[in-house]
CHARMM internal coordinates of N, CA and C (Angstrom, degrees):
IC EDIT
DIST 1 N 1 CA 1.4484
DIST 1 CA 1 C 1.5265
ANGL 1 N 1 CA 1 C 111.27
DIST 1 C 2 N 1.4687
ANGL 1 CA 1 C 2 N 133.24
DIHE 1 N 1 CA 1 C 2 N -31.51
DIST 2 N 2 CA 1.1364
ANGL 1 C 2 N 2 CA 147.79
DIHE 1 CA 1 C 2 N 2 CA -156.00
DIST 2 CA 2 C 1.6386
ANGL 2 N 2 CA 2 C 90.15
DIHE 1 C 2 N 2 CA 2 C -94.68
DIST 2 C 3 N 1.1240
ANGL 2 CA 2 C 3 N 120.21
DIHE 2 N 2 CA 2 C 3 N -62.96
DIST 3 N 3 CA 1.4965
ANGL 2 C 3 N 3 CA 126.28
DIHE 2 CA 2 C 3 N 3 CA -171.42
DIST 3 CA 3 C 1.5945
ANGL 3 N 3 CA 3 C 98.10
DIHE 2 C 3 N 3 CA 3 C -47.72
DIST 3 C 4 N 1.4135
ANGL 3 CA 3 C 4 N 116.39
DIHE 3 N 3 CA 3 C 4 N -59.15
DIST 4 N 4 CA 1.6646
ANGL 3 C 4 N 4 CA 132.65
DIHE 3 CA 3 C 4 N 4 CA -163.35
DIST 4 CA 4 C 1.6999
ANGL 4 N 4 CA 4 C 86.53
DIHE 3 C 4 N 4 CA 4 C -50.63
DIST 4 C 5 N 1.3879
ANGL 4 CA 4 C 5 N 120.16
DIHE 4 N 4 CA 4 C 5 N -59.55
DIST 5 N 5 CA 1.2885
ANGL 4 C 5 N 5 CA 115.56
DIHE 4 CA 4 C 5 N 5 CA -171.93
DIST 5 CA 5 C 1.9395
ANGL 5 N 5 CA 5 C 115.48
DIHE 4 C 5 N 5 CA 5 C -69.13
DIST 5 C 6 N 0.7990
ANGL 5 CA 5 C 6 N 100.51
DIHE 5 N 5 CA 5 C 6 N -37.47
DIST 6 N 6 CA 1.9672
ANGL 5 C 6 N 6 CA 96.27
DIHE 5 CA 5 C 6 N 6 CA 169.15
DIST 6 CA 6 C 1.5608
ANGL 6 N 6 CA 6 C 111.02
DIHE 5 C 6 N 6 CA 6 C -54.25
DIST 6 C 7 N 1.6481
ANGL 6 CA 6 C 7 N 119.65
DIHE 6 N 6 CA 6 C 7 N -43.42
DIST 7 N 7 CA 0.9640
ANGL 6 C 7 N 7 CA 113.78
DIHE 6 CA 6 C 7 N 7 CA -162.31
DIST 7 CA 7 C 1.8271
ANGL 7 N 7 CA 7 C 86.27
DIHE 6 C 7 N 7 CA 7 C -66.97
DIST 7 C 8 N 1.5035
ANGL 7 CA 7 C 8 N 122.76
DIHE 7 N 7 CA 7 C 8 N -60.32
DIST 8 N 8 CA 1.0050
ANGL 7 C 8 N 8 CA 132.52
DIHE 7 CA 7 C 8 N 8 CA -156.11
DIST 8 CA 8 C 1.9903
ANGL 8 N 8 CA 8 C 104.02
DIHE 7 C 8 N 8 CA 8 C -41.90
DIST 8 C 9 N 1.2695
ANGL 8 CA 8 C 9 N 104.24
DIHE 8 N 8 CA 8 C 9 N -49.40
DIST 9 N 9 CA 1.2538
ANGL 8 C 9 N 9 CA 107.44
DIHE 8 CA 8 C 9 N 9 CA -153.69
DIST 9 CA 9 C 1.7026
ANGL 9 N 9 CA 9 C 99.14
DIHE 8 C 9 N 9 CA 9 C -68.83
DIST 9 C 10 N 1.3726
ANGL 9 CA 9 C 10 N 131.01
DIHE 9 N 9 CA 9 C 10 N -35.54
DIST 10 N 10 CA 1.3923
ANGL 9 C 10 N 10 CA 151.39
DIHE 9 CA 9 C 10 N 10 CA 169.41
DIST 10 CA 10 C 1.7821
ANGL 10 N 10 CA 10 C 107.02
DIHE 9 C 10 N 10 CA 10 C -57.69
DIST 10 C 11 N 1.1533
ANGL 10 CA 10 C 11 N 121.03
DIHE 10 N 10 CA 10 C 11 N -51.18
DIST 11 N 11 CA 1.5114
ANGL 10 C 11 N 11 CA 123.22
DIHE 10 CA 10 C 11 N 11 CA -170.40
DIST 11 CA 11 C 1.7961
ANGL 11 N 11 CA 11 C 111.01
DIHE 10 C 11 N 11 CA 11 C -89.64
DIST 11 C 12 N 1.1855
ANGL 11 CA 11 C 12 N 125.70
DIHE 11 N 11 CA 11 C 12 N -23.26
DIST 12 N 12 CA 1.3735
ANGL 11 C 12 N 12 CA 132.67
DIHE 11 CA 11 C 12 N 12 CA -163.00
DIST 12 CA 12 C 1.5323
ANGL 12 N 12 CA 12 C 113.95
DIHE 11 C 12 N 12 CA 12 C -133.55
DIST 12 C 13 N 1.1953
ANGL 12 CA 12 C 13 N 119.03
DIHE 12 N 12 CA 12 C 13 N 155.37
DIST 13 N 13 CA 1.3699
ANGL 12 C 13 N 13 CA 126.23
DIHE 12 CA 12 C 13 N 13 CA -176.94
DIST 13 CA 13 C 1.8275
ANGL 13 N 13 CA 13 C 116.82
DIHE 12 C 13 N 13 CA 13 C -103.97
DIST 13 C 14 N 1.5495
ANGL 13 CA 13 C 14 N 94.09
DIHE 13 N 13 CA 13 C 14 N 12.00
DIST 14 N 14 CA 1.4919
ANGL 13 C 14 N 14 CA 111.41
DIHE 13 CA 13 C 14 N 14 CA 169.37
DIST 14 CA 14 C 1.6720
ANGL 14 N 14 CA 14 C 120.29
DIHE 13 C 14 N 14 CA 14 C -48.58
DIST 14 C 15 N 1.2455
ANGL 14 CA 14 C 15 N 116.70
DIHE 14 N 14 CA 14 C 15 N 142.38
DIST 15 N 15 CA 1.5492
ANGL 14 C 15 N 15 CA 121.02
DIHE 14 CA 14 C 15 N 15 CA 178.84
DIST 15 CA 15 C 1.4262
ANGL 15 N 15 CA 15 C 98.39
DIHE 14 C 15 N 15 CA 15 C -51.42
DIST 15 C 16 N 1.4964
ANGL 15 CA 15 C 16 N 123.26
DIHE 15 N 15 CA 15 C 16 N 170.14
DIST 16 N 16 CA 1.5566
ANGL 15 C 16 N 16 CA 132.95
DIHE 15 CA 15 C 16 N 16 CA 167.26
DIST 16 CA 16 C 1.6679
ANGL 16 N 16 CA 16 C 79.76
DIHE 15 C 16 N 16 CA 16 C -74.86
DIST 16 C 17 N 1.4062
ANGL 16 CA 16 C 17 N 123.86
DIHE 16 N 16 CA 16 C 17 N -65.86
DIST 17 N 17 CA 1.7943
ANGL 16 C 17 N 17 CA 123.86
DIHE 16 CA 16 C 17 N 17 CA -157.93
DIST 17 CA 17 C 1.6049
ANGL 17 N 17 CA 17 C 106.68
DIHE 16 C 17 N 17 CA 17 C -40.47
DIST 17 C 18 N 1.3700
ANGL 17 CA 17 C 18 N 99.36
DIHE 17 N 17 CA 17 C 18 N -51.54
DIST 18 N 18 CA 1.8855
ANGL 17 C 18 N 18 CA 90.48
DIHE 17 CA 17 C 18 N 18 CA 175.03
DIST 18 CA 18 C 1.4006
ANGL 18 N 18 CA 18 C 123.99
DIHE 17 C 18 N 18 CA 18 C -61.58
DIST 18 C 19 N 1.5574
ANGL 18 CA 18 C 19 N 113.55
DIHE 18 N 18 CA 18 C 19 N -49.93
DIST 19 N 19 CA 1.4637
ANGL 18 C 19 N 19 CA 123.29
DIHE 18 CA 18 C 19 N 19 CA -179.52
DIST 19 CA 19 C 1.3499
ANGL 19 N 19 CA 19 C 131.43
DIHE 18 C 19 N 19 CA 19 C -50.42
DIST 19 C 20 N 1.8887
ANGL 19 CA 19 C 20 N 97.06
DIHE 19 N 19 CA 19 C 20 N -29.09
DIST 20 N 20 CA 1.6161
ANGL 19 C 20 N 20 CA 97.95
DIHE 19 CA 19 C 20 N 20 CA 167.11
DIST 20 CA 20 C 2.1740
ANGL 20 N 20 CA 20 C 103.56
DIHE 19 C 20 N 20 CA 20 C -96.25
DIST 20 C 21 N 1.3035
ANGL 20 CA 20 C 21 N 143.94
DIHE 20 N 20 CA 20 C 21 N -15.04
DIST 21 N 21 CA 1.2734
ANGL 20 C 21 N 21 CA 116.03
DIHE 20 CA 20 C 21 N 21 CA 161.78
DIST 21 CA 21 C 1.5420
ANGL 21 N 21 CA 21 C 112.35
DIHE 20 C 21 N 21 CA 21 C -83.97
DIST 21 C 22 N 1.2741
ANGL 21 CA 21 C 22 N 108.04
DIHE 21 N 21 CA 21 C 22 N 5.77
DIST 22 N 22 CA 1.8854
ANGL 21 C 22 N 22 CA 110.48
DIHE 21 CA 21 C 22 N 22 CA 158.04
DIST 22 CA 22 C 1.4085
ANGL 22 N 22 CA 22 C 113.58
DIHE 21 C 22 N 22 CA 22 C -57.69
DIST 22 C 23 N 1.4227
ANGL 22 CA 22 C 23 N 92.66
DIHE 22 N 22 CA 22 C 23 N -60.19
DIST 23 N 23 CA 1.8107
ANGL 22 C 23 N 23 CA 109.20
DIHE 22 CA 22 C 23 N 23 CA -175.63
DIST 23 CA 23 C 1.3747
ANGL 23 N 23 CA 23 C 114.29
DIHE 22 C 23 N 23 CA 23 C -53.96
DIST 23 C 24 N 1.5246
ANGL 23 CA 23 C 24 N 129.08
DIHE 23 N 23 CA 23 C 24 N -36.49
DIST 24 N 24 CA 1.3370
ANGL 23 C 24 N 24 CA 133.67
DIHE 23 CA 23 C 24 N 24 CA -162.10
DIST 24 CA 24 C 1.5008
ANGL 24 N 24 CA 24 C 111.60
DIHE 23 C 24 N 24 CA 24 C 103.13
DIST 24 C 25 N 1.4173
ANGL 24 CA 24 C 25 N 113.45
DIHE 24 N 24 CA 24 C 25 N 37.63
DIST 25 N 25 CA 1.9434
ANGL 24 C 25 N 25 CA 114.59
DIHE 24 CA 24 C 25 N 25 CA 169.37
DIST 25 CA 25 C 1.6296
ANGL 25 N 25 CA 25 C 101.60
DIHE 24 C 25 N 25 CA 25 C -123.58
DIST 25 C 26 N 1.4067
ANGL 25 CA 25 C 26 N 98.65
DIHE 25 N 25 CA 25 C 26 N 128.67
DIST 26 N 26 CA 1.9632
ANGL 25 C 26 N 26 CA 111.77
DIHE 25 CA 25 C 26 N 26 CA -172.84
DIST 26 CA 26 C 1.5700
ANGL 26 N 26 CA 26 C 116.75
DIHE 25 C 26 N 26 CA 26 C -76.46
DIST 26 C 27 N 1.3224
ANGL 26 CA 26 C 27 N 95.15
DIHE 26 N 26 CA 26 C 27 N 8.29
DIST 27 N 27 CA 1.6009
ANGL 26 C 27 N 27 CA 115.85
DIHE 26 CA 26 C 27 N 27 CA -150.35
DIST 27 CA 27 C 1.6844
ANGL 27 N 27 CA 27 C 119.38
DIHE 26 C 27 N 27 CA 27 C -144.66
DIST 27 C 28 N 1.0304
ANGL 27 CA 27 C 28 N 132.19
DIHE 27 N 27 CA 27 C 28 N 89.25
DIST 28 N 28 CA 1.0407
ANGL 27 C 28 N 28 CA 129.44
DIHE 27 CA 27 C 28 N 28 CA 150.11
DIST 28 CA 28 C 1.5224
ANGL 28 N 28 CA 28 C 136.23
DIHE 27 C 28 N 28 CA 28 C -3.36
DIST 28 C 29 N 1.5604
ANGL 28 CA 28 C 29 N 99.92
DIHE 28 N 28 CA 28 C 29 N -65.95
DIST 29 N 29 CA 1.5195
ANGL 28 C 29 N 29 CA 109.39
DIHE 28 CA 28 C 29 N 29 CA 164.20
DIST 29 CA 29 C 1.1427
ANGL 29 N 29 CA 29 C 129.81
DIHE 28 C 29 N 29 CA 29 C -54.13
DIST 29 C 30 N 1.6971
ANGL 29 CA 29 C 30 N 103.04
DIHE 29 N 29 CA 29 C 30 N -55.62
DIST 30 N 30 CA 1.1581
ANGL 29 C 30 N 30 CA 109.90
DIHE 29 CA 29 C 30 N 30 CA 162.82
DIST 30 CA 30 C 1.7688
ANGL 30 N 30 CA 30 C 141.01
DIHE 29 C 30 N 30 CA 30 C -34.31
DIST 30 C 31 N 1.4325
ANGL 30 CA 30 C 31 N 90.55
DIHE 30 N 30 CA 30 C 31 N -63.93
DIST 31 N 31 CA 1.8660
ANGL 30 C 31 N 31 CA 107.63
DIHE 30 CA 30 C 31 N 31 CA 169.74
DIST 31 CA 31 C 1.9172
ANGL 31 N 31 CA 31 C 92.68
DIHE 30 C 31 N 31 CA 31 C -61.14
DIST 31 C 32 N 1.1057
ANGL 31 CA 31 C 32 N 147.69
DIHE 31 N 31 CA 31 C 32 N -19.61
DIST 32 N 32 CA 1.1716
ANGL 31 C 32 N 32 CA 112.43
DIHE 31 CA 31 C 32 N 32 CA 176.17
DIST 32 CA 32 C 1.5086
ANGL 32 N 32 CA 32 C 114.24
DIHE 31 C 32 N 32 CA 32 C -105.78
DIST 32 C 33 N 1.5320
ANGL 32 CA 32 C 33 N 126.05
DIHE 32 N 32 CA 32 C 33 N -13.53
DIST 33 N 33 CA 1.2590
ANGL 32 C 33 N 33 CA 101.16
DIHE 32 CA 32 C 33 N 33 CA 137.03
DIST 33 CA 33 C 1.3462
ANGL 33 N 33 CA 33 C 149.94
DIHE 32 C 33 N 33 CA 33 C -66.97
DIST 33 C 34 N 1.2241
ANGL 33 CA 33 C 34 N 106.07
DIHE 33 N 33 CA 33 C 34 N -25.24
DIST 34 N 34 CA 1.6569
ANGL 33 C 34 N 34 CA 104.84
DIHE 33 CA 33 C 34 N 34 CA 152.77
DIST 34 CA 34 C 1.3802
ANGL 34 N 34 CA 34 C 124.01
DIHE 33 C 34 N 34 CA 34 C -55.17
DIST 34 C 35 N 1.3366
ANGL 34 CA 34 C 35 N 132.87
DIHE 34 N 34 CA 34 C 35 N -36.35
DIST 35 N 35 CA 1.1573
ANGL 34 C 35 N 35 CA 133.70
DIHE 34 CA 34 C 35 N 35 CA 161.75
DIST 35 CA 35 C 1.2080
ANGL 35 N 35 CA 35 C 133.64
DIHE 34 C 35 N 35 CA 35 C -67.53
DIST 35 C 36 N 1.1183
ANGL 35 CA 35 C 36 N 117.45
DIHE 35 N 35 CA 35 C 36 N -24.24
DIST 36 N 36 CA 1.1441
ANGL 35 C 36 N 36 CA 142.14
DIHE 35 CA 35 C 36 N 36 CA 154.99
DIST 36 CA 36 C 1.4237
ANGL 36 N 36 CA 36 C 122.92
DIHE 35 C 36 N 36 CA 36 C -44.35
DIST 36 C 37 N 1.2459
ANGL 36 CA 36 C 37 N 113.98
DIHE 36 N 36 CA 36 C 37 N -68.35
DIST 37 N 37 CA 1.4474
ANGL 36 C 37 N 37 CA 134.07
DIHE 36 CA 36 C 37 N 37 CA 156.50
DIST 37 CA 37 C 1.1410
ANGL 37 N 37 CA 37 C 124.53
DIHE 36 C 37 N 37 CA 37 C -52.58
DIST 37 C 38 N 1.3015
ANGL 37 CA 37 C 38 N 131.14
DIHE 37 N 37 CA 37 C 38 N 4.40
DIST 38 N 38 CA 1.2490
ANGL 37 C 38 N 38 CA 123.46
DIHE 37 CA 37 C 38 N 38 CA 177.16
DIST 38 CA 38 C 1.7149
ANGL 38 N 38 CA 38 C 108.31
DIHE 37 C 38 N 38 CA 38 C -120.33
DIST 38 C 39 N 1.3962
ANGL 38 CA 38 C 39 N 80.67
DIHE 38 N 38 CA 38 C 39 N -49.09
DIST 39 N 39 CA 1.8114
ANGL 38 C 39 N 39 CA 87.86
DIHE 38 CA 38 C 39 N 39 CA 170.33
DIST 39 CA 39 C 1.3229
ANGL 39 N 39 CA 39 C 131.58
DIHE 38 C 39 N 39 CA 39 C -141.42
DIST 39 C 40 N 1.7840
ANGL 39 CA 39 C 40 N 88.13
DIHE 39 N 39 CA 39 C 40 N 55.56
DIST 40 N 40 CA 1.9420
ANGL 39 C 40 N 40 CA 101.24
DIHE 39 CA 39 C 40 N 40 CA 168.86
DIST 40 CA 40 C 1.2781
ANGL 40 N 40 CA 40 C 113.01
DIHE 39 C 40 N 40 CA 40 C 8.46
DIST 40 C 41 N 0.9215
ANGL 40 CA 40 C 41 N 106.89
DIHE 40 N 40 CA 40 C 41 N 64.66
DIST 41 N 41 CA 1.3927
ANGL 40 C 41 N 41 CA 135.39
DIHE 40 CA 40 C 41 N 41 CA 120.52
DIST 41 CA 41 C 1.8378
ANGL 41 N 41 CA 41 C 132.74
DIHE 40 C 41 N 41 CA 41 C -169.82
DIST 41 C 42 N 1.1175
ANGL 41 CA 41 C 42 N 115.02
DIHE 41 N 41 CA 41 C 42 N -170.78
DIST 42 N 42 CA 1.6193
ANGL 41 C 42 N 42 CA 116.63
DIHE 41 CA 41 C 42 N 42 CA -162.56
DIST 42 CA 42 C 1.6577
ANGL 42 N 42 CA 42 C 105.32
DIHE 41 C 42 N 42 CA 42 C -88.88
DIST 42 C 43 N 1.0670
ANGL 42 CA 42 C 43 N 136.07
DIHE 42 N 42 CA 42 C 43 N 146.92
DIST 43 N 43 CA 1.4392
ANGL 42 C 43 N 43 CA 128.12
DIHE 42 CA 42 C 43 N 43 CA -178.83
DIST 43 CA 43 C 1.5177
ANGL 43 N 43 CA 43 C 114.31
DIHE 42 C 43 N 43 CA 43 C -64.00
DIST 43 C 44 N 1.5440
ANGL 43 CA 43 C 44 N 112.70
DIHE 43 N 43 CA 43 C 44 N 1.19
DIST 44 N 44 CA 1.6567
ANGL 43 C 44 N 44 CA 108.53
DIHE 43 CA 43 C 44 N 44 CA -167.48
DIST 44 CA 44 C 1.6820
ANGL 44 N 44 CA 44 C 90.95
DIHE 43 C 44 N 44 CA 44 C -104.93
DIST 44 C 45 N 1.6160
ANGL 44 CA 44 C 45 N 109.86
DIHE 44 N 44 CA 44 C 45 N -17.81
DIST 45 N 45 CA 1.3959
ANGL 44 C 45 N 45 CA 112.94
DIHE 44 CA 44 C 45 N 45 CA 178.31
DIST 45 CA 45 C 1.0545
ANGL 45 N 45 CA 45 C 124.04
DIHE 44 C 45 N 45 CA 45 C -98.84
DIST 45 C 46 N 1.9522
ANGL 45 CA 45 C 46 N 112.52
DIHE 45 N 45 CA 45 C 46 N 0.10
DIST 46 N 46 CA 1.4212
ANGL 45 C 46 N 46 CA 100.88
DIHE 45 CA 45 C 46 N 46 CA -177.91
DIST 46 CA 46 C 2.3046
ANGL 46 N 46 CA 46 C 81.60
DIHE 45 C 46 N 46 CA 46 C -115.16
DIST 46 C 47 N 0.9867
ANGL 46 CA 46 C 47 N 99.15
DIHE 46 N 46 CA 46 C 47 N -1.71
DIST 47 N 47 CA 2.0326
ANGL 46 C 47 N 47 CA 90.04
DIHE 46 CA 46 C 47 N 47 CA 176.79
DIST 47 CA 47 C 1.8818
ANGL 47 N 47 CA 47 C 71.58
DIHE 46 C 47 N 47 CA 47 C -62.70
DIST 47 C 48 N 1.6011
ANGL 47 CA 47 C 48 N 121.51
DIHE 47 N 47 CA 47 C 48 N -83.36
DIST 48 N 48 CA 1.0750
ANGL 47 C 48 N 48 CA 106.97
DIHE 47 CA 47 C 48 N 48 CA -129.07
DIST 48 CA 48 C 1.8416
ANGL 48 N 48 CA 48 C 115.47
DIHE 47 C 48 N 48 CA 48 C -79.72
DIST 48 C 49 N 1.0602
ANGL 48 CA 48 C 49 N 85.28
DIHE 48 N 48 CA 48 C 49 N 49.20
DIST 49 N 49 CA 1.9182
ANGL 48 C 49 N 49 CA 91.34
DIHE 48 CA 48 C 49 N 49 CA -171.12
DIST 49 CA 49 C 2.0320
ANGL 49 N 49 CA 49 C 83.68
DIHE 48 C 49 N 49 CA 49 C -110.13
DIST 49 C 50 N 1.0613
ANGL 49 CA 49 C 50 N 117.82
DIHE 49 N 49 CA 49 C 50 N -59.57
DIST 50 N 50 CA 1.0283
ANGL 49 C 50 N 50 CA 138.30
DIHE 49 CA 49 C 50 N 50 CA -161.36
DIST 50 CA 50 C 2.0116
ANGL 50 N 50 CA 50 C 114.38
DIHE 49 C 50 N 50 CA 50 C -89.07
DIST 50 C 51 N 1.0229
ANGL 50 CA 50 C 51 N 93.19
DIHE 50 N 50 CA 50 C 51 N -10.86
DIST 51 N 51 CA 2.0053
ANGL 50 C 51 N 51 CA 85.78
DIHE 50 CA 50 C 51 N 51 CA 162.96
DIST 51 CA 51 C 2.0271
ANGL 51 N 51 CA 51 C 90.13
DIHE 50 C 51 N 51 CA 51 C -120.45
END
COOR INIT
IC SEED 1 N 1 CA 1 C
IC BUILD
């Protein structure tokens, strides 16, 4: 789910809010502690590490 969303956040100009109920998270918070946890950092901090 985490991978599906890296690719997402790197290839598309999709919201983080859509990209994680793409993945299968009901929750906002949720999908960003999971993301979080995997790769310290936030998905708005790892889009802009990577474009």
């Amino acid at each position: 789910m985490i991978t599906q969303a890296q690719r997402k956040l790197i290839s598309t100009d999709k919201s983080t809010t859509n990209i994680s109920y793409e993945c299968g998270f009901n929750s906002i918070s949720r999908f960003n502690l999971a993301f979080k946890r995997i790769n310290n950092c936030t998905p708005r901090e790892f889009r802009k590490i990577f474009i």
